[in-house]
LUMLUM-991903 format. One record per residue: x, y, z of N, C-alpha, C in turn; residue in one letter. Coordinates in steps of 0.05 Angstrom, whole numbers, plus 5000, padded with zeros to 4 digits. Layout:
XYZXYZXYZA ...
! end
This chain:
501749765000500050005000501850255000X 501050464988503450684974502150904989X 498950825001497951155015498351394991X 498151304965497651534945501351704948X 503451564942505451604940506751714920X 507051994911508452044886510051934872X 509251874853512451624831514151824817X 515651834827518652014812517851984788X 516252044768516552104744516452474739X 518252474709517752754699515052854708X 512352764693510952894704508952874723X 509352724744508552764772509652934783X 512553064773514553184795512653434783X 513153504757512453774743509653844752X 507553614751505153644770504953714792X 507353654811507053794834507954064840X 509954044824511054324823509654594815X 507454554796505354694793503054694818X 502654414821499954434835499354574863X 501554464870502354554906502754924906X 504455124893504355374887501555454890X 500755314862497155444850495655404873X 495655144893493155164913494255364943X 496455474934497355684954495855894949X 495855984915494956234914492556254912X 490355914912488155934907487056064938X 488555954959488756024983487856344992X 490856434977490856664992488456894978X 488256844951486956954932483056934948X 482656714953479656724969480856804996X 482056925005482657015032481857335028X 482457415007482557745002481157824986X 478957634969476657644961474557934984X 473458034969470658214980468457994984X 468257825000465857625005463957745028X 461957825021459857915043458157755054X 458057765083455957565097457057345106X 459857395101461257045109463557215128X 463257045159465957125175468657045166X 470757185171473657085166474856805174X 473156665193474256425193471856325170X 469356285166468856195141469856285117X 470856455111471956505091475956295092X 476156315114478856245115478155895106X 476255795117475555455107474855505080X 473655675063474455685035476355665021X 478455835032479655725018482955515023X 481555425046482955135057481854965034X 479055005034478154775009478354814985X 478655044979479455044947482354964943X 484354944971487354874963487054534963X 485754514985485954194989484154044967X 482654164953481854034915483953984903X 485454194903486854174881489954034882X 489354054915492553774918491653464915X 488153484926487653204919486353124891X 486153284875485653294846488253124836X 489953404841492353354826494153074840X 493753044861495652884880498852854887X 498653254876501053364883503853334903X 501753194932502953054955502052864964X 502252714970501152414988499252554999X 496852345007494952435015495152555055X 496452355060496952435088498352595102X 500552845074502252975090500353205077X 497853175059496753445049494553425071X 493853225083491853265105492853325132X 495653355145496453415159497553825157X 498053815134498454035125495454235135X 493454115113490754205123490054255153X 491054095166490154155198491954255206X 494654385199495454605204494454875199X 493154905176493055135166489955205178X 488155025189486754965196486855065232X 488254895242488755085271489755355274X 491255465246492755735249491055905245X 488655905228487256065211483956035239X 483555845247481155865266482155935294X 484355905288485755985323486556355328X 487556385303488656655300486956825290X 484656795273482556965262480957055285X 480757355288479257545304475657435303X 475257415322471457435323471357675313X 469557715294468357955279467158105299X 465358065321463158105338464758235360X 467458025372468558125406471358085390X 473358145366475358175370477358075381X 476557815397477857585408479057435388X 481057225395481557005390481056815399X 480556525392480656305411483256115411X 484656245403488456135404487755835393X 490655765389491055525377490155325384X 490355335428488855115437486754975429X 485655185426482455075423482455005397X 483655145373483555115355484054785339X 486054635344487454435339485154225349X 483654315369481854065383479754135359X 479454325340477354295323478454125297X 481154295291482654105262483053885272X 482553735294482353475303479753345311X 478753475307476153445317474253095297X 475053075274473652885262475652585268X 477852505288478652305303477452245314X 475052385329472652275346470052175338X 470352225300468052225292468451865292X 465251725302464551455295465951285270X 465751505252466951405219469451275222X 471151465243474151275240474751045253X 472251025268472550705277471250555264X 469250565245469150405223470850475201X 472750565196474250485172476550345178X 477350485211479350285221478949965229X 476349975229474549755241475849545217X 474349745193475249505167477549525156X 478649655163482249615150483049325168X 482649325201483249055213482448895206X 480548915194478548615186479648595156X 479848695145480948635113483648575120X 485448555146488648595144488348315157X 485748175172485647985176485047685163X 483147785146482147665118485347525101X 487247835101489247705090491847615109X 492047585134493247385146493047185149X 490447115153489146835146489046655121X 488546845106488446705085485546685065X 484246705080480346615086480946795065X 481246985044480147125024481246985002X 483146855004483746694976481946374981X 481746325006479046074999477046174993X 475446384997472746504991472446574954X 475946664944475446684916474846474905X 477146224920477246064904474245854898X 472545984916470045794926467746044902X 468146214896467646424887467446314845X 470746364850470746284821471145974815X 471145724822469045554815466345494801X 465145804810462045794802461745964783X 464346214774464146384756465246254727X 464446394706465946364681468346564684X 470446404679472646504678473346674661X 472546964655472847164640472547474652X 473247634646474347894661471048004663X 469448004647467148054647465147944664X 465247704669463047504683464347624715X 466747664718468247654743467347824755X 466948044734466148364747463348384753X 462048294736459648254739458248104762X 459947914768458947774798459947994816X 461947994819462348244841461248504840X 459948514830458548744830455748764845X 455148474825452248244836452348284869X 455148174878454848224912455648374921X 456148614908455748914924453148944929X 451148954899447749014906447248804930X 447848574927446248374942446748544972X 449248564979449248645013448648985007X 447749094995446749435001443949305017X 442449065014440049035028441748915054X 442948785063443448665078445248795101X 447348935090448349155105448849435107X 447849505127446849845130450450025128X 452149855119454250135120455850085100X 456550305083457850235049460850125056X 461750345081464150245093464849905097X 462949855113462549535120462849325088X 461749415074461249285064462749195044X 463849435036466749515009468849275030X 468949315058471349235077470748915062X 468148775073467748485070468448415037X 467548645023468548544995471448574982X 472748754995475948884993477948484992X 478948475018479748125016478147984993X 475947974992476247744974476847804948X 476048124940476248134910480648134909X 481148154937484048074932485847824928X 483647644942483647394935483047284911X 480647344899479847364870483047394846X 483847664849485547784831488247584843X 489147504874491247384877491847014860X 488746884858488146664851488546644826X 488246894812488446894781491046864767X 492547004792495347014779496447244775X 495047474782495247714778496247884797X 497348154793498548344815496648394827X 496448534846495048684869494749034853X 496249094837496949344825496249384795X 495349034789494849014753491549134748X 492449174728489049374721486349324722X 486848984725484348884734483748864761X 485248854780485348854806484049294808X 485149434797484049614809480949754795X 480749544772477949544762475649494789X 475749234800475249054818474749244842X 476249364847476549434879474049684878X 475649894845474250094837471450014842X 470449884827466849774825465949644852X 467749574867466549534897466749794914X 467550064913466550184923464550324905X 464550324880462550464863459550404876X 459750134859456149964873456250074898X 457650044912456450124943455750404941X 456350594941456050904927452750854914X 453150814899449750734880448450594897X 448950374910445850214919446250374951X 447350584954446550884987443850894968X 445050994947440851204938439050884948X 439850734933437150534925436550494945X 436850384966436550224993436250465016X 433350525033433750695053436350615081X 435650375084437450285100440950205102X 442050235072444550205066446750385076X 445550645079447050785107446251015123X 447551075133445651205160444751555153X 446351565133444651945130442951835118X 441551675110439851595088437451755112X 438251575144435651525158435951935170X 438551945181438552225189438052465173X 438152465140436452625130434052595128X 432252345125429952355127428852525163X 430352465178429252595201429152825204X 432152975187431553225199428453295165X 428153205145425953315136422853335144X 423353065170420753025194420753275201X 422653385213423853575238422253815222X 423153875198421654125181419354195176X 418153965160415853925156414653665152X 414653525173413153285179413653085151X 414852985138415153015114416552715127X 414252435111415752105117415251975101X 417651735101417051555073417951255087X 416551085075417350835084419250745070X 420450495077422550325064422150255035X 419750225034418450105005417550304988X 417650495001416150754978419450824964X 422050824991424350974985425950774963X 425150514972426150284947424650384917X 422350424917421150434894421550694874X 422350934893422551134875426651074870X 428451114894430951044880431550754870X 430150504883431250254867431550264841X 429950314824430650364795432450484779X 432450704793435350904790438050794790X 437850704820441450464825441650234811X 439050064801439249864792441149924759X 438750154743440150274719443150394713X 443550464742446150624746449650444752X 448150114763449249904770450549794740X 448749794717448849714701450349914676X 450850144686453150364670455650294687X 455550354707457250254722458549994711X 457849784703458849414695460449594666X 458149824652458949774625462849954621X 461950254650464250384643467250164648X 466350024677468649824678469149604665X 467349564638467949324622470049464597X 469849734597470249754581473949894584X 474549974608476449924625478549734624X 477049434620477949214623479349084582X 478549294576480049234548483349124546X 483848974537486548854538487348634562X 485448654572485648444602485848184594X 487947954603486847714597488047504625X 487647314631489147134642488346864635X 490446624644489946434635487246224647X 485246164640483846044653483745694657X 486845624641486945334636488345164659X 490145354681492145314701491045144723X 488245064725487344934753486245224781X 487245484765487145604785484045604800X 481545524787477945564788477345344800X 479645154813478344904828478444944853X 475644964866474644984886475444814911X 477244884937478744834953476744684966X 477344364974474844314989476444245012X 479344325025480244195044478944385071X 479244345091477144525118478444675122X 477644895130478145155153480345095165X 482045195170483245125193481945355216X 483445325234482545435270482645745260X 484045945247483446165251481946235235X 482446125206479746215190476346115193X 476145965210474645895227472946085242X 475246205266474646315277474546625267X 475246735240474847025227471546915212X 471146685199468646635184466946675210X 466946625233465546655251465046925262X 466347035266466547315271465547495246X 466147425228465547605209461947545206X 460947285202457647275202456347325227X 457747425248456547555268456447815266X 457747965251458648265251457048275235X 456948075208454148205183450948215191X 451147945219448447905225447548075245X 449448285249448048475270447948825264X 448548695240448848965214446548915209X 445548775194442548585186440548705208X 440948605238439148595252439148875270X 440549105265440849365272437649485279X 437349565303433849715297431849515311X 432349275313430149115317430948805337X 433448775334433348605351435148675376X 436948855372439149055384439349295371X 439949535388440949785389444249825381X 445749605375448649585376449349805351X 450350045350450750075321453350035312X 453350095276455849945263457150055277X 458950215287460850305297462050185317X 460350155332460849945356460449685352X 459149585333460149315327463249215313X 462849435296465949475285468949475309X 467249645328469849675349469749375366X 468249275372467448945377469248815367X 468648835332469448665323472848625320X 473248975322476448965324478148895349X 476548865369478448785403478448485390X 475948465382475648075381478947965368X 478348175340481048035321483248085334X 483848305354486148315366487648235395X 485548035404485948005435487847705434X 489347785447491747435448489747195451X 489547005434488046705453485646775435X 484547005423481547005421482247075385X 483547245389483247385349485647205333X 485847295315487247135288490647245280X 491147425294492947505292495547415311X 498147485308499747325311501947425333X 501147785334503047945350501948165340X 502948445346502448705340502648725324X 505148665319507348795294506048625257X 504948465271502948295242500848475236X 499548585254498148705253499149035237X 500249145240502249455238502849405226X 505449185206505649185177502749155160X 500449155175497849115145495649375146X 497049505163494449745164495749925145X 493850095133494950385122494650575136X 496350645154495650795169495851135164X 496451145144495951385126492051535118X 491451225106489151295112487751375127X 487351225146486351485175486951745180X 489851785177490652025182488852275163X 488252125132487552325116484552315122X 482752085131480552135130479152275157X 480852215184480452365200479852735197X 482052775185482953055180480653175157X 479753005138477553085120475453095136X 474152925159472152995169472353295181X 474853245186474853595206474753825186X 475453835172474654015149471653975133X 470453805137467053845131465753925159X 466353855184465053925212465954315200X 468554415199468254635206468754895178X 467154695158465054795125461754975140X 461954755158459254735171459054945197X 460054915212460955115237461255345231X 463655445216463055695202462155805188X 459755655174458055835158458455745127X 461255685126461655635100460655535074X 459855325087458455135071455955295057X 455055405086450855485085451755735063X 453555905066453856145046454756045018X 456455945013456255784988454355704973X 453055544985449655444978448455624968X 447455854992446456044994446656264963X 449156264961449856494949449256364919X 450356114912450256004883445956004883X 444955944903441556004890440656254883X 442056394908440856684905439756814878X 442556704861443156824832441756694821X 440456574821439256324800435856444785X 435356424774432656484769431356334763X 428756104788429255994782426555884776X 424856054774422156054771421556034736X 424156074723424455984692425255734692X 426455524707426855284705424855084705X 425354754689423854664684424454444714X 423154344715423154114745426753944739X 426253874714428953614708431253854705X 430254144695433554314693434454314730X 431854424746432254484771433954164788X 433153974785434753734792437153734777X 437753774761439953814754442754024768X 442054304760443154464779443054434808X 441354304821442054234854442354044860X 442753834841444453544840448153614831X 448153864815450553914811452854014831X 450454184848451854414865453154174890X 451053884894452153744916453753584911X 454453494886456553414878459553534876X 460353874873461154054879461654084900X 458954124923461454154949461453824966X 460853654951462353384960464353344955X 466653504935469253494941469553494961X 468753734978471553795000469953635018X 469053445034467753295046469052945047X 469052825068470252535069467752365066X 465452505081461852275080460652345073X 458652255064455652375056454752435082X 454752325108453552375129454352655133X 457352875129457853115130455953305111X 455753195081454853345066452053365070X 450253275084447953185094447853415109X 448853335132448953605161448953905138X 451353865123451854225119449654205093X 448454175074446854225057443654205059X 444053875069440053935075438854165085X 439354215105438354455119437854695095X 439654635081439754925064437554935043X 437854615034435754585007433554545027X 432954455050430554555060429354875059X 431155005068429755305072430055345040X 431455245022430555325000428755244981X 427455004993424754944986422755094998X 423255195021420355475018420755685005X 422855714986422556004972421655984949X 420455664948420355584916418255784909X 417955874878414755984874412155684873X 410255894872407255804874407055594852X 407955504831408955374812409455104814X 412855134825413954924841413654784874X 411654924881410654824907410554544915X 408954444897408954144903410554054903X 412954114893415253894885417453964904X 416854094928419154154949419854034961X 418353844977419853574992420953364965X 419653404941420653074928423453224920X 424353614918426353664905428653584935X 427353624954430153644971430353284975X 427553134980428952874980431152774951X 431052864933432552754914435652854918X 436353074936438253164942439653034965X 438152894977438852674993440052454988X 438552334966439352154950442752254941X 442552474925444452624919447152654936X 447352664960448952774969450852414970X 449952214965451552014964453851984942X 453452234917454752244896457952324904X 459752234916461952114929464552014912X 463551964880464451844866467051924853X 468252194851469852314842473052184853X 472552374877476352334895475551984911X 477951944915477951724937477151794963X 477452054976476952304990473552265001X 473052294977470052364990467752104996X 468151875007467151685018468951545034X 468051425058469951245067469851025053X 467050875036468950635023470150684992X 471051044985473051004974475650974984X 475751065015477750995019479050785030X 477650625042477750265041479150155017X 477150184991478950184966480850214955X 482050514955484450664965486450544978X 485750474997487950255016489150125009X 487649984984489449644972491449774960X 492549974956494650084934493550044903X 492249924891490649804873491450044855X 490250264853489750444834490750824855X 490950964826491951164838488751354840X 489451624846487151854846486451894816X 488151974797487351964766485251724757X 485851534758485051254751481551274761X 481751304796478951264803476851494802X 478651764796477451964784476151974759X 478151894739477051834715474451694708X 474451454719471951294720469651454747X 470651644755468351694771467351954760X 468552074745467752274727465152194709X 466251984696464251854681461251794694X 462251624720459951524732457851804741X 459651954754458652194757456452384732X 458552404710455952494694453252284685X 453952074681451551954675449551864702X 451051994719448851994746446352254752X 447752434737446952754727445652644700X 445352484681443152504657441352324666X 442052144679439552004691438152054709X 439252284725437252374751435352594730X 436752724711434652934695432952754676X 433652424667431952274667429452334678X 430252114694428052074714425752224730X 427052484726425652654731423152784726X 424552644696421552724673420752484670X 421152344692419251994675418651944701X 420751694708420151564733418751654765X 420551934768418952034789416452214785X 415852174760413652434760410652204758X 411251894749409651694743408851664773X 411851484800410451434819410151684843X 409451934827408752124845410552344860X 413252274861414652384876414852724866X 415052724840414852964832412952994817X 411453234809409353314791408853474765X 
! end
């Protein structure tokens, strides 16, 4: 795992050498901007985020010394910026406990949760028997391969409520998969593979109310507004169709990815291991169908949530006599521990998008201008499906982009005109849906960054294909707009 490591080439160097300057002056340049209505520390998180795009665009620097960077610039700028109101400071102290502040968030114990459990998957071994029990049943071709794995991404978006979770359970084996074949960990099919297991999971958030948790926390706060509820089956029926269609661009962009791919299918490698478990993989198959079955049974048979099952699950794998591991140090050569560092530090930069205002004035300011009582329903989903895709750059969850936007496209569903009235809860629920659009950086989901982890593929690579996925997620939501949701009601 490289943690997004610059490769001494000509132009990675020349890329950085540009990129890193430019997001200085993108910096300083929104610092001295005339921005009205926004305090100096929201303005100062502007343009933290317009630098930190463009290092993780470009991937100017590893991801974990541009996110450490960020939470410098981050405690200097909220620590040292005057209250507009009392002229105070709140010094660095305080400051640093905010650019630190997303270490505490739940999220990093489920991603750390699943980096142990995928680092255990491959100590054991249990992910190259699961391929090999896997592909047995598949046709041995780069297409059928992808296509099943993809198959059991949708299958567990019903089964488990967290994309994180779920990318983790599928991460090992699709490494097992690619190790059985014969193939690198780094070869193009391996980062096709990994790519499309966090994709599907991304896509089947819309379809599935229960696949993760802003799903349920934006529906509440639209309770909170205006009484405004949908059941499980209404929320399947207006997005299921969407992810299902979207599942299936998804198979086509990465089939087509997979051009030049071949391996041998004649080697014996597709014969299905029938010798037993031994004692640890045993005891991880065990652990692991308890962790899915209480993912499953979240809400109704226990209060446990993922987080804390996750943290469960990780004492289990690490306690002498009880977990699968062998010593510490087995453990610490398999984590990326880079990743955390960067995803921690991203949450703290969406908590304080949100805190200072930032976020809400952004929003704010891009409708203001809009005129928008000339728009047609599918242009209007469009432009506010765009804008959350936009500020889901600078964001690590949808659960962040959730907190800082709903609220907004709420109050901006009562300014709709007399026109668009009806269609104000179905416009902000679709923005809900929306805010799962994650698909771009490795950055902006945690199970892209699960993904991320395997070293598999770089930021260009999963950008590229998420560009794609991204726009055809934007022609089909202005689809559907004019078809699907206007048939079962959601919009009019």
């Amino acid at each position: 795992m490289s943690d997004a490591s610059i490769e001494h080439s000509p132009i990675k160097l020349l890329v950085g050498r540009i990129a890193i300057p430019v997001s200085f002056c993108a910096l300083v340049a929104i610092l001295f901007l005339p921005l009205q209505g926004l305090t100096p520390a929201g303005q100062a998180m502007l343009g933290i985020l317009a630098m930190a795009v463009i290092l993780w665009v470009t991937e100017a620097m590893a991801y974990p010394i541009s996110a450490l960077l960020i939470a410098l610039l981050m405690t200097l700028f909220l620590g040292l910026t005057p209250n507009p109101d009392t002229g105070s400071i709140i010094g660095t102290s305080k400051a640093i406990l905010q650019a630190m502040k997303g270490f505490s968030s739940p999220s990093i114990i489920v991603i750390s949760g699943a980096l142990i459990m995928a680092a255990a998957m491959q100590a054991t071994e249990l992910d190259r028997r699961i391929a090999r029990a896997i592909l047995s049943r598949v046709h041995p071709s780069p297409a059928a391969i992808l296509a099943g794995c993809l198959l059991i991404g949708v299958v567990f978006s019903f089964l488990v409520p967290s994309p994180t979770g779920r990318t983790a359970v599928q991460i090992p084996i699709l490494a097992g998969v690619v190790a059985t074949l014969g193939l690198g960990e780094k070869s193009r099919f391996a980062a096709i593979l990994v790519i499309g297991a966090a994709q599907v999971s991304t896509i089947w958030n819309v379809g599935v109310m229960t696949a993760t948790g802003h799903n349920v926390a934006g529906l509440e706060l639209m309770a909170e507004h205006s009484g405004y509820s949908l059941t499980w089956a209404k929320w399947l029926l207006y997005a299921g169709p969407w992810s299902a269609l979207m599942t299936i661009v998804l198979f086509l962009i990465l089939r087509r990815e997979l051009r030049g791919v071949n391996f041998d299918s004649d080697t014996g490698i597709l014969a299905d291991s029938r010798e037993p478990l031994n004692r640890q993989q045993m005891r991880l198959a065990l652990f692991t169908l308890i962790l899915i079955t209480s993912w499953i049974t979240e809400g109704f048979l226990h209060h446990i949530t993922v987080p804390a099952t996750m943290l469960i699950m990780a004492v289990c794998l690490l306690l002498p006599g009880l977990g699968v591991f062998k010593n510490w140090k087995d453990v610490e050569k398999r984590l990326p521990w880079g990743v955390i560092v960067m995803f921690g530090v991203s949450i703290s930069l969406g908590q304080q998008l949100v805190s200072t205002g930032a976020a809400a004035w952004l929003a704010e300011s891009c409708f203001s201008a809009l005129d928008i009582s000339s728009f047609s329903i599918p242009l209007l989903v469009v432009v506010m499906t765009s804008f959350s895709i936009i500020m889901h750059l600078g964001f690590a969850s949808a659960m962040s982009v959730t907190v800082a936007l709903l609220p907004v496209f709420l109050a901006f569903s009562s300014t709709l005109p007399p026109s668009m009235s009806e269609n104000a809860m179905g416009l902000v629920l679709l923005q809900l849906f929306a805010v799962s659009f994650g698909m771009i950086l490795p950055v902006n989901a945690p199970q892209n960054m699960v993904a991320y982890s395997t070293g598999s593929f770089d930021t260009k690579t999963f950008a590229r294909i998420g560009l794609q996925l991204t726009a055809a997620s934007l022609l089909t939501f202005a689809l559907f707009a004019a078809t699907w949701w206007k048939w079962t009601g959601l919009l009019v």
